[in-house]
Biopython code that builds the backbone (N, CA, C, O; Angstrom):
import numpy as np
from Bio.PDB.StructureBuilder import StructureBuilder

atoms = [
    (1, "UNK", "N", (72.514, 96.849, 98.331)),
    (1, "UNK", "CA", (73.148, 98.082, 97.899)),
    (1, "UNK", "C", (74.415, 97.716, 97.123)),
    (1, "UNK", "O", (75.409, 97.239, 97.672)),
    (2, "UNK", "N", (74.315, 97.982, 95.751)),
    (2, "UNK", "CA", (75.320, 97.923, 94.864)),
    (2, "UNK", "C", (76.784, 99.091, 95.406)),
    (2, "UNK", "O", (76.556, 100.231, 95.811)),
    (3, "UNK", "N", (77.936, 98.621, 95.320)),
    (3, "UNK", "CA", (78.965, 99.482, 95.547)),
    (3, "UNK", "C", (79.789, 99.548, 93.723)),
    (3, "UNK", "O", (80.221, 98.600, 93.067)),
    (4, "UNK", "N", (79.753, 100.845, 93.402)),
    (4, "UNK", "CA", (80.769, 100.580, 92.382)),
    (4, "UNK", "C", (82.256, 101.383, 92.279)),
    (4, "UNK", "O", (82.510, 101.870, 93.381)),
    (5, "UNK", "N", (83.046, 101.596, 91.536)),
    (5, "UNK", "CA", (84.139, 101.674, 91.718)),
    (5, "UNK", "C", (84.341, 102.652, 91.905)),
    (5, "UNK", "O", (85.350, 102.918, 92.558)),
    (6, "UNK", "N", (83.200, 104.042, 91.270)),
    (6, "UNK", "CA", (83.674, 105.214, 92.099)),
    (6, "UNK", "C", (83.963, 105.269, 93.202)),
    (6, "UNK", "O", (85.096, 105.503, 93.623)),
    (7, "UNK", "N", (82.704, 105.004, 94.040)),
    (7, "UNK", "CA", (82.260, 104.708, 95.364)),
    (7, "UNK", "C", (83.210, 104.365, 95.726)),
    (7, "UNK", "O", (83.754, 105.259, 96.374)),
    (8, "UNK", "N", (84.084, 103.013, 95.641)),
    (8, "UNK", "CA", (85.290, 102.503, 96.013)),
    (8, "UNK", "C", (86.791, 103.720, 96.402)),
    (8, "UNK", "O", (87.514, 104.078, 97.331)),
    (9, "UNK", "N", (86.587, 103.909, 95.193)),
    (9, "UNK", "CA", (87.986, 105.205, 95.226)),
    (9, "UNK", "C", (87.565, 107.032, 96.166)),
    (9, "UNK", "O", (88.261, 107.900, 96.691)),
    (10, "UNK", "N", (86.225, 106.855, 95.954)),
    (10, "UNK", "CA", (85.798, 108.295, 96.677)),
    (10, "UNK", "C", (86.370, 107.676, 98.209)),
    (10, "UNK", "O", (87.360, 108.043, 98.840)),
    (11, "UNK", "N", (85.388, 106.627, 98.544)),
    (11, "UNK", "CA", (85.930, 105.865, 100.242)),
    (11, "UNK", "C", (87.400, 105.816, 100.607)),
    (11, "UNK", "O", (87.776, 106.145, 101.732)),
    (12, "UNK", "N", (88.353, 105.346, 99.524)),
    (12, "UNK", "CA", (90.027, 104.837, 99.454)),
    (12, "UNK", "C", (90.251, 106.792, 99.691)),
    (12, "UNK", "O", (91.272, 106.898, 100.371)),
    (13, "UNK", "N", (89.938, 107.589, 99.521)),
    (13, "UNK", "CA", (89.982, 108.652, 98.965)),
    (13, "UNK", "C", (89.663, 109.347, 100.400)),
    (13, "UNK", "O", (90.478, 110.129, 100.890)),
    (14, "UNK", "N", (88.770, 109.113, 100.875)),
    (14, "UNK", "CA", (88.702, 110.162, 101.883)),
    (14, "UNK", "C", (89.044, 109.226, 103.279)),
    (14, "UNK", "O", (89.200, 109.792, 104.361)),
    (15, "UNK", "N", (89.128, 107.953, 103.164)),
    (15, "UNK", "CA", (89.826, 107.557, 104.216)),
    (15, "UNK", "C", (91.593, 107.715, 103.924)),
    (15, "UNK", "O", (92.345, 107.380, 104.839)),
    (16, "UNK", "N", (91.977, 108.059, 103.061)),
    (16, "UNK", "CA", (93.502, 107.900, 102.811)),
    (16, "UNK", "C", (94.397, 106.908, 102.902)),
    (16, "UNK", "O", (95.426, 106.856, 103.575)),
    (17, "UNK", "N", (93.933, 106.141, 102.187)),
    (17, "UNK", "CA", (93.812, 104.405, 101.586)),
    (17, "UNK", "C", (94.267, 104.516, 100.230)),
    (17, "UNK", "O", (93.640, 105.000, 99.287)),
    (18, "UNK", "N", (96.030, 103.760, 100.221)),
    (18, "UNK", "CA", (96.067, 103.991, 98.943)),
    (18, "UNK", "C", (95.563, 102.476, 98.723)),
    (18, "UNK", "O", (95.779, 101.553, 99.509)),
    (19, "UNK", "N", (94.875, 102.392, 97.551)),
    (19, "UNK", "CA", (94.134, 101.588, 96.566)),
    (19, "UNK", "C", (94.637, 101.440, 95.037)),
    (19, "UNK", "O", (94.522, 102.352, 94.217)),
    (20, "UNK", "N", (95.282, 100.018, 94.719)),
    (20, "UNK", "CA", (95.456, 100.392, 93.575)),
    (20, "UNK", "C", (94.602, 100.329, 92.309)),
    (20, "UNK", "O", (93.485, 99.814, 92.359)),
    (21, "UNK", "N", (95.052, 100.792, 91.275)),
    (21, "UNK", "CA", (93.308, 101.013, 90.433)),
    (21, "UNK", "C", (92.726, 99.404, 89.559)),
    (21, "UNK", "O", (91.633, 99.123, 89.068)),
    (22, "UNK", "N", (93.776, 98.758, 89.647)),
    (22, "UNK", "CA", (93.631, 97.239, 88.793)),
    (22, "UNK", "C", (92.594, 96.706, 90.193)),
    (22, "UNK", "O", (91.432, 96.335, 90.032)),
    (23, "UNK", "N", (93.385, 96.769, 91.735)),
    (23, "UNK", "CA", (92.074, 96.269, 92.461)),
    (23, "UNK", "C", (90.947, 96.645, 93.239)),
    (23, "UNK", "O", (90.554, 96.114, 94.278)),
    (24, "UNK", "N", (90.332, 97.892, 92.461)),
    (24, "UNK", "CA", (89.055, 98.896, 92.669)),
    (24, "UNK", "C", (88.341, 97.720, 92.111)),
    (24, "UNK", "O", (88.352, 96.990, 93.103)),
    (25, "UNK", "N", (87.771, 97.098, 91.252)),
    (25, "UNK", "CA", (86.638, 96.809, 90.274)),
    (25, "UNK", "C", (86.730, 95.389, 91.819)),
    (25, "UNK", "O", (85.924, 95.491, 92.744)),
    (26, "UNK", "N", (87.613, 94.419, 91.809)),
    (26, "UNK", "CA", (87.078, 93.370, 93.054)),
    (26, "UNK", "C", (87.031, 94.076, 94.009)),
    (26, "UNK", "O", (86.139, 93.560, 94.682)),
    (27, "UNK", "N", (87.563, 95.327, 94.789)),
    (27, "UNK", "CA", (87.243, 95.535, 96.125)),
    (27, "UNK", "C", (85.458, 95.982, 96.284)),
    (27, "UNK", "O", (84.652, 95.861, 97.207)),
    (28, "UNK", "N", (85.353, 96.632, 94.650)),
    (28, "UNK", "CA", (83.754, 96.579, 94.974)),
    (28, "UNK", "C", (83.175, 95.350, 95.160)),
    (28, "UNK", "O", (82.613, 95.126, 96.232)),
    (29, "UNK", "N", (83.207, 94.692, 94.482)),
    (29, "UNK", "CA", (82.218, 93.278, 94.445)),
    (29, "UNK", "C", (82.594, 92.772, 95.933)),
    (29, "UNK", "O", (81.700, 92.273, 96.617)),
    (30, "UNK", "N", (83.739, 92.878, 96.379)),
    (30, "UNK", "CA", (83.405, 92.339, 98.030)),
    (30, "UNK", "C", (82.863, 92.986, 98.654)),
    (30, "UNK", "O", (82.172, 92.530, 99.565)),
    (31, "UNK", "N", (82.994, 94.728, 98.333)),
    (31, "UNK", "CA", (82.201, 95.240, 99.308)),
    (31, "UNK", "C", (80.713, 95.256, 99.162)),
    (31, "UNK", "O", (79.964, 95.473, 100.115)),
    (32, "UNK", "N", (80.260, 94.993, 97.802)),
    (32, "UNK", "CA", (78.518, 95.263, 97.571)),
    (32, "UNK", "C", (78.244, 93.648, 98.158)),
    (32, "UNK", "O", (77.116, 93.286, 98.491)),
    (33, "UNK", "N", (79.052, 93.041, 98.206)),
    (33, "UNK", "CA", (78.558, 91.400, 98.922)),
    (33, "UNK", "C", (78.174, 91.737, 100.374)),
    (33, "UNK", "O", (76.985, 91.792, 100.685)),
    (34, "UNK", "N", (79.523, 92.051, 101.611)),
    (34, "UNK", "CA", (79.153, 92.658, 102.585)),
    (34, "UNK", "C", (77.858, 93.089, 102.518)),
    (34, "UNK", "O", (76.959, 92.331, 102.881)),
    (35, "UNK", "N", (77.535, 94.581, 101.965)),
    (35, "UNK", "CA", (76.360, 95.017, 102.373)),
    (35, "UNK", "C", (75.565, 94.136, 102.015)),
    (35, "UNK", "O", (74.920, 93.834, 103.019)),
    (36, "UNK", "N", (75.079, 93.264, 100.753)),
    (36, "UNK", "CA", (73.823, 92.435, 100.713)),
    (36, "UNK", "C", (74.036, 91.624, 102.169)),
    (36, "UNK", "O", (73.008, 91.471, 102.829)),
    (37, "UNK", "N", (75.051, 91.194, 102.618)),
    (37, "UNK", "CA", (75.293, 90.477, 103.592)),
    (37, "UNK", "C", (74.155, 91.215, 105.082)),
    (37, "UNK", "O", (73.364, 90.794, 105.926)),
    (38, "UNK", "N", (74.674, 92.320, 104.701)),
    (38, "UNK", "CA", (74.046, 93.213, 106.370)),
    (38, "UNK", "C", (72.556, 93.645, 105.658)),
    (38, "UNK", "O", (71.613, 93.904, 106.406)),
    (39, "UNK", "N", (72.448, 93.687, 104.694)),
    (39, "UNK", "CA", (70.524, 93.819, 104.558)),
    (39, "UNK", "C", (69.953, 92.488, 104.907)),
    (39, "UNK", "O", (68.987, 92.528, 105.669)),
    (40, "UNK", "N", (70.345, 91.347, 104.515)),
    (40, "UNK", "CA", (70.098, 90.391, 105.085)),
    (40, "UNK", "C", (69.664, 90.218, 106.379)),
    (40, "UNK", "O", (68.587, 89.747, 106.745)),
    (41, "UNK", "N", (70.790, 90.726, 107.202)),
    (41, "UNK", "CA", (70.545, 90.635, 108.802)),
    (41, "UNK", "C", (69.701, 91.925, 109.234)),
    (41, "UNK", "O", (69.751, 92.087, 110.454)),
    (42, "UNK", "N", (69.027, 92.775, 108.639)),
    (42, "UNK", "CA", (68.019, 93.871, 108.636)),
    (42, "UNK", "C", (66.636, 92.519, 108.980)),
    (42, "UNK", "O", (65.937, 92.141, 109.920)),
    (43, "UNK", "N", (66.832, 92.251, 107.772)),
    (43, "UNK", "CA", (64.995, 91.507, 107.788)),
    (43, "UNK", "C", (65.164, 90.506, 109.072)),
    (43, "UNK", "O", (64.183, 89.776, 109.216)),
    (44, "UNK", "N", (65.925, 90.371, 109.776)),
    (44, "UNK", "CA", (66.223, 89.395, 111.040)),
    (44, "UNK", "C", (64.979, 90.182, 112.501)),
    (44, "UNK", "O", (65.252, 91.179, 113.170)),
    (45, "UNK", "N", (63.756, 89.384, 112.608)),
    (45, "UNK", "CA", (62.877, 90.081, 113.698)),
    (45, "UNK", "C", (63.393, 89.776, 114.673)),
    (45, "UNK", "O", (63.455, 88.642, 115.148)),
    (46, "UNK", "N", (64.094, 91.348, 115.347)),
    (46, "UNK", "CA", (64.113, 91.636, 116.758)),
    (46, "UNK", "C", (63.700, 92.002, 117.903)),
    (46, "UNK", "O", (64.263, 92.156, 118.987)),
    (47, "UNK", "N", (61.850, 92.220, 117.270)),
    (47, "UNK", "CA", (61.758, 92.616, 118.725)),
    (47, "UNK", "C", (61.736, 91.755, 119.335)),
    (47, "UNK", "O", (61.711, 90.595, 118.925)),
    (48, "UNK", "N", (61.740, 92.205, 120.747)),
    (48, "UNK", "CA", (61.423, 91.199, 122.207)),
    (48, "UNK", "C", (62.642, 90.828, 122.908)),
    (48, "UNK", "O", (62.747, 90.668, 124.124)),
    (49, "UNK", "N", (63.833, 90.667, 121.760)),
    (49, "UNK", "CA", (64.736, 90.598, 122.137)),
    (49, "UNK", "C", (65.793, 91.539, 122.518)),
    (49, "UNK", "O", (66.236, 92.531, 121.939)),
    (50, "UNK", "N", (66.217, 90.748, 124.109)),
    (50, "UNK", "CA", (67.048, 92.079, 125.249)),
    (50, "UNK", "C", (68.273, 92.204, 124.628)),
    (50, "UNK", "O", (68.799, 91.127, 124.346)),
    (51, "UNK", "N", (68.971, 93.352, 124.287)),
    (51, "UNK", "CA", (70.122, 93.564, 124.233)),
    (51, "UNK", "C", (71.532, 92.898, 125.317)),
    (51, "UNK", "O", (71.705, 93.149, 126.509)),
    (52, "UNK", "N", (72.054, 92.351, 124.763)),
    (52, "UNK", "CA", (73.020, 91.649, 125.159)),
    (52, "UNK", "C", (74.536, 91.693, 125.056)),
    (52, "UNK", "O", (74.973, 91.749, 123.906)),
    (53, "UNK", "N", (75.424, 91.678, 126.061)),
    (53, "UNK", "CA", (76.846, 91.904, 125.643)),
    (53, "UNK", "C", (77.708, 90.718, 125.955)),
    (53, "UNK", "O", (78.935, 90.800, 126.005)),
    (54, "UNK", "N", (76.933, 89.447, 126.195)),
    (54, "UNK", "CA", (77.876, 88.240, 125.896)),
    (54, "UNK", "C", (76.318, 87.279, 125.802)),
    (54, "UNK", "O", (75.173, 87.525, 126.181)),
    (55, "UNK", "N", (76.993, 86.030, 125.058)),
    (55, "UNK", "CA", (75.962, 84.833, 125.036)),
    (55, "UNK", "C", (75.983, 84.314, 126.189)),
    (55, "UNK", "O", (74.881, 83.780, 126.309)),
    (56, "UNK", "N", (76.761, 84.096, 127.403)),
    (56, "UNK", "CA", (76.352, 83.949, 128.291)),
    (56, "UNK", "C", (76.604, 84.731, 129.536)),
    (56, "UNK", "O", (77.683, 85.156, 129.947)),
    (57, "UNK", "N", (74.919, 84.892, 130.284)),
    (57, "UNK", "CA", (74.673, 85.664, 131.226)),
    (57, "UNK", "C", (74.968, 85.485, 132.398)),
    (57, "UNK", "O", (74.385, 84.756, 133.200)),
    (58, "UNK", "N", (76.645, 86.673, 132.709)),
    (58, "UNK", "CA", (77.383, 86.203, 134.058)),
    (58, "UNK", "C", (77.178, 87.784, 134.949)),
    (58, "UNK", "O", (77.432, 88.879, 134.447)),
    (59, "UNK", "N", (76.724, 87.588, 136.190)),
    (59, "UNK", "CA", (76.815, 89.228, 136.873)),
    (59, "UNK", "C", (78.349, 89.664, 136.808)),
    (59, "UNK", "O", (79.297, 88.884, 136.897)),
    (60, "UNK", "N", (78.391, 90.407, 136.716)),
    (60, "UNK", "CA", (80.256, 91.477, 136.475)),
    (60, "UNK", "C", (80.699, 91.592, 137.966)),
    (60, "UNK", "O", (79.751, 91.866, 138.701)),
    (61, "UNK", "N", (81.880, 91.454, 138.591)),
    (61, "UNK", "CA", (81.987, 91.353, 139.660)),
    (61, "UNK", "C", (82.338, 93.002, 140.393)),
    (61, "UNK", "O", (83.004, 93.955, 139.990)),
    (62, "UNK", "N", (81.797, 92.839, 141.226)),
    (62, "UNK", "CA", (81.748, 94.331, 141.844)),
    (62, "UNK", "C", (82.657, 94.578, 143.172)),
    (62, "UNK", "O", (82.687, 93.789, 144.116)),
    (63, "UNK", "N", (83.420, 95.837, 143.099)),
    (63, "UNK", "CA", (83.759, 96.146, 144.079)),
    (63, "UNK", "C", (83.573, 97.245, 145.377)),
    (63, "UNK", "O", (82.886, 98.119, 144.849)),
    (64, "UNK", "N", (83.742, 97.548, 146.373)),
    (64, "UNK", "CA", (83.167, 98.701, 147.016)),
    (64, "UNK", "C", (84.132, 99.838, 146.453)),
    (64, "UNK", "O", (85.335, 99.851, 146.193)),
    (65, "UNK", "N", (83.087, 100.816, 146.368)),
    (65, "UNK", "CA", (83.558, 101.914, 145.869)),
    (65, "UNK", "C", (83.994, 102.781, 147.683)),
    (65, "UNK", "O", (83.436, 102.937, 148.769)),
    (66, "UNK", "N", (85.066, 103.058, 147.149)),
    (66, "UNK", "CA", (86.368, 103.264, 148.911)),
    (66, "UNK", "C", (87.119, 104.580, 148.451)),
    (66, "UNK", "O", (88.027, 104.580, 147.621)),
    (67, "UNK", "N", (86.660, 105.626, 149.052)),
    (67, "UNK", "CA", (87.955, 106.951, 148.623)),
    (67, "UNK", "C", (88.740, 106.437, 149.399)),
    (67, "UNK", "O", (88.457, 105.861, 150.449)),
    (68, "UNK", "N", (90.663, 106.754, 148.544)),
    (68, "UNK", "CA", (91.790, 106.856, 149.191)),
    (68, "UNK", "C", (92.250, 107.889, 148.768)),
    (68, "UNK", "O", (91.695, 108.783, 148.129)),
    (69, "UNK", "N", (93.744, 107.750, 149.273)),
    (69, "UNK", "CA", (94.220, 109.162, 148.822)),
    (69, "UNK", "C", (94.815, 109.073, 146.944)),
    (69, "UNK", "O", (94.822, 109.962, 146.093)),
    (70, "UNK", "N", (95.145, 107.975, 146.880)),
    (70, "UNK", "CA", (95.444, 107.689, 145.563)),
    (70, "UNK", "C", (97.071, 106.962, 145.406)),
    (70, "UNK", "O", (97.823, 106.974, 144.432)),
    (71, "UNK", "N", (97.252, 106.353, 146.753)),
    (71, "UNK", "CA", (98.651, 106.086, 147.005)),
    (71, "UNK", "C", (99.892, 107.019, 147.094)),
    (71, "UNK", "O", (101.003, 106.597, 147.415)),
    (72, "UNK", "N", (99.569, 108.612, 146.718)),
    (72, "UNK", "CA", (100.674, 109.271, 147.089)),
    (72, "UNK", "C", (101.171, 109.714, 145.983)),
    (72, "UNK", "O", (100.648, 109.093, 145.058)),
    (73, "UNK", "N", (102.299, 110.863, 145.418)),
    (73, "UNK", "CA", (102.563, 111.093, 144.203)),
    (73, "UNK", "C", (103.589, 110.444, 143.802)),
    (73, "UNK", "O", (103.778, 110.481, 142.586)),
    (74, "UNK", "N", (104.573, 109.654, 144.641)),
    (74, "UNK", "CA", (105.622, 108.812, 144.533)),
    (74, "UNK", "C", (104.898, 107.775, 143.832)),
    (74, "UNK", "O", (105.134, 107.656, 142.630)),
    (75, "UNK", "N", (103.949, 106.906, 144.445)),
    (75, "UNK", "CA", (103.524, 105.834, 143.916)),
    (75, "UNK", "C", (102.673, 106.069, 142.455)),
    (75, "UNK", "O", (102.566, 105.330, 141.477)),
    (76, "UNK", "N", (102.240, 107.121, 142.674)),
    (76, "UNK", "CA", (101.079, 107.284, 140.767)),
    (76, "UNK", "C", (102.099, 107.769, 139.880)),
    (76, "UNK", "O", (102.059, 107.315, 138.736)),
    (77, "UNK", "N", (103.161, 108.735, 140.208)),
    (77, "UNK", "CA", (104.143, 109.131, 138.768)),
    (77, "UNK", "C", (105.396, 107.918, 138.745)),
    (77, "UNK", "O", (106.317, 108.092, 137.948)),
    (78, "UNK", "N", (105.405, 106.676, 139.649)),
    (78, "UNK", "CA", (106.336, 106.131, 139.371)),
    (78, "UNK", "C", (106.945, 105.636, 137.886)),
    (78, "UNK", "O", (108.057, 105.541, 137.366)),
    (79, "UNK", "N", (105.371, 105.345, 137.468)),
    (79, "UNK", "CA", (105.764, 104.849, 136.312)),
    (79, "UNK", "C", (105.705, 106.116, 135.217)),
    (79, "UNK", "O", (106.213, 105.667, 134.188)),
    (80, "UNK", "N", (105.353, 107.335, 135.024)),
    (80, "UNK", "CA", (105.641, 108.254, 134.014)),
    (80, "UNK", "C", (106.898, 108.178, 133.580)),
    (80, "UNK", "O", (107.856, 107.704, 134.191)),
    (81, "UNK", "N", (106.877, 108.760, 132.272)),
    (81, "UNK", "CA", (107.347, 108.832, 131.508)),
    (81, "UNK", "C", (108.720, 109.936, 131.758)),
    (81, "UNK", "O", (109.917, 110.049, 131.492)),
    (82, "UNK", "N", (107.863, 110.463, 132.294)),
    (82, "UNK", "CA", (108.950, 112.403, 132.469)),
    (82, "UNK", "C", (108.007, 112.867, 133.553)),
    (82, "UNK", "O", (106.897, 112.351, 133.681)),
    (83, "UNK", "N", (108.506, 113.979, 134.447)),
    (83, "UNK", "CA", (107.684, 113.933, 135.757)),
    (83, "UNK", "C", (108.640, 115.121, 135.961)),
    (83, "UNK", "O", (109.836, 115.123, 135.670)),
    (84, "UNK", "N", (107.541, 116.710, 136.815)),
    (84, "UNK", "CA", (108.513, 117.820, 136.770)),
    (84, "UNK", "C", (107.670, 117.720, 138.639)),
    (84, "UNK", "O", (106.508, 117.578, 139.019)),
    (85, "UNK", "N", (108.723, 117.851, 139.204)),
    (85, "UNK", "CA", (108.282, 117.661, 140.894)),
    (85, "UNK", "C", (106.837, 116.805, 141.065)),
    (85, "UNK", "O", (107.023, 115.649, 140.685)),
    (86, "UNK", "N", (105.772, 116.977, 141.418)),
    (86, "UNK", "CA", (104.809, 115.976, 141.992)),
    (86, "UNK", "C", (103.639, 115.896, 140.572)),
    (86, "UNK", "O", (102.454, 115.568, 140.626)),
    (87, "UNK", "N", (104.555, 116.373, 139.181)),
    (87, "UNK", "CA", (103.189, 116.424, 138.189)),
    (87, "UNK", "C", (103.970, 116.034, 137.307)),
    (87, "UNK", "O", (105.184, 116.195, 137.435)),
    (88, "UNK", "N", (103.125, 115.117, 135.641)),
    (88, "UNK", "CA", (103.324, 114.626, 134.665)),
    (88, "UNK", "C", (104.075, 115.416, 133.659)),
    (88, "UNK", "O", (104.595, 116.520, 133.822)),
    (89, "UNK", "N", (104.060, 114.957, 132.995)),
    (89, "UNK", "CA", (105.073, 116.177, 131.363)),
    (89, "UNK", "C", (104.681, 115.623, 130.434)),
    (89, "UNK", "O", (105.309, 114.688, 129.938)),
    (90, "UNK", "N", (103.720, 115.991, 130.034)),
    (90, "UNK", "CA", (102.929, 115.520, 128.790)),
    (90, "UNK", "C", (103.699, 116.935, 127.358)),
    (90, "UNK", "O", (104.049, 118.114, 127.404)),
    (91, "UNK", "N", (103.626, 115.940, 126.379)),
    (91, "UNK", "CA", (104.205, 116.764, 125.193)),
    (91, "UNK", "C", (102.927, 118.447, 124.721)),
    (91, "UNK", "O", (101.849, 118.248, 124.162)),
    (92, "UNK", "N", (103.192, 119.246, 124.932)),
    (92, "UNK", "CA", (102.083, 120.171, 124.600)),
    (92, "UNK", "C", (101.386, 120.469, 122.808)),
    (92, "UNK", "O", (102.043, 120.492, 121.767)),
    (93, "UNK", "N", (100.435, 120.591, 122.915)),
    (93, "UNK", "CA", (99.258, 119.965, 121.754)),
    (93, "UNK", "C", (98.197, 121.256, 121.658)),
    (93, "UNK", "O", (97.045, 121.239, 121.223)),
    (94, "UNK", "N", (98.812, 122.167, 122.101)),
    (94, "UNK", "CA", (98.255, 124.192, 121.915)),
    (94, "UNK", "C", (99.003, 124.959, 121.608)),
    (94, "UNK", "O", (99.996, 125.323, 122.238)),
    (95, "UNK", "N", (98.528, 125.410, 120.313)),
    (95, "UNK", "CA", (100.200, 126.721, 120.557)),
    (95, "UNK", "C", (99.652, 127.938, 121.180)),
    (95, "UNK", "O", (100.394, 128.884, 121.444)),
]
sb = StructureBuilder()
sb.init_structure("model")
sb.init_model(0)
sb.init_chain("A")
sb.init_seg("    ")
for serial, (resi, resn, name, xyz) in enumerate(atoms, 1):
    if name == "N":
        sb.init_residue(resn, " ", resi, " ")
    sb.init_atom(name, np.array(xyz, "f"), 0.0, 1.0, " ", f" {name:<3s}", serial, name[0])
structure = sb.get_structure()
């Protein structure tokens, strides 16, 4: 997949990326490289193969799952920021 410089500035453009216009014409050519890069790894046959989240296969260590009380409200707002009697103070984000 060819990228060209529109393409370039529409992307700089709606991600809100300033881009300057002398280096639109190379940011394409790296980016149409990339993608030949990832069609490449398209034609790569996967089936059979298990999905994986490290090269090597270690069990994750587990703990018992234990209700407490949560240490108390002294101990969980110690570290906040701002704290109005036993609750947080988060900046409000509704008008």
């Amino acid at each position: 997949m060819a990228i060209d410089a529109a393409t370039v500035r529409k992307v700089a453009r709606l991600a809100r990326i300033a881009q300057p216009e002398d280096g639109v014409e190379q940011l394409a050519k790296e980016l149409s490289g990339i993608m030949s890069w990832i069609e490449q790894l398209a034609e790569v046959d996967t089936d059979g193969v298990e999905p994986m989240t490290s090269a090597v296969h270690t069990p994750l260590p587990m703990r018992d799952d234990v209700v407490t009380e949560g240490g108390g409200p002294e101990v969980v707002l110690s570290n906040a920021p701002k704290r109005a009697g036993n609750f947080f103070v988060v900046p409000k984000v509704v008008e």
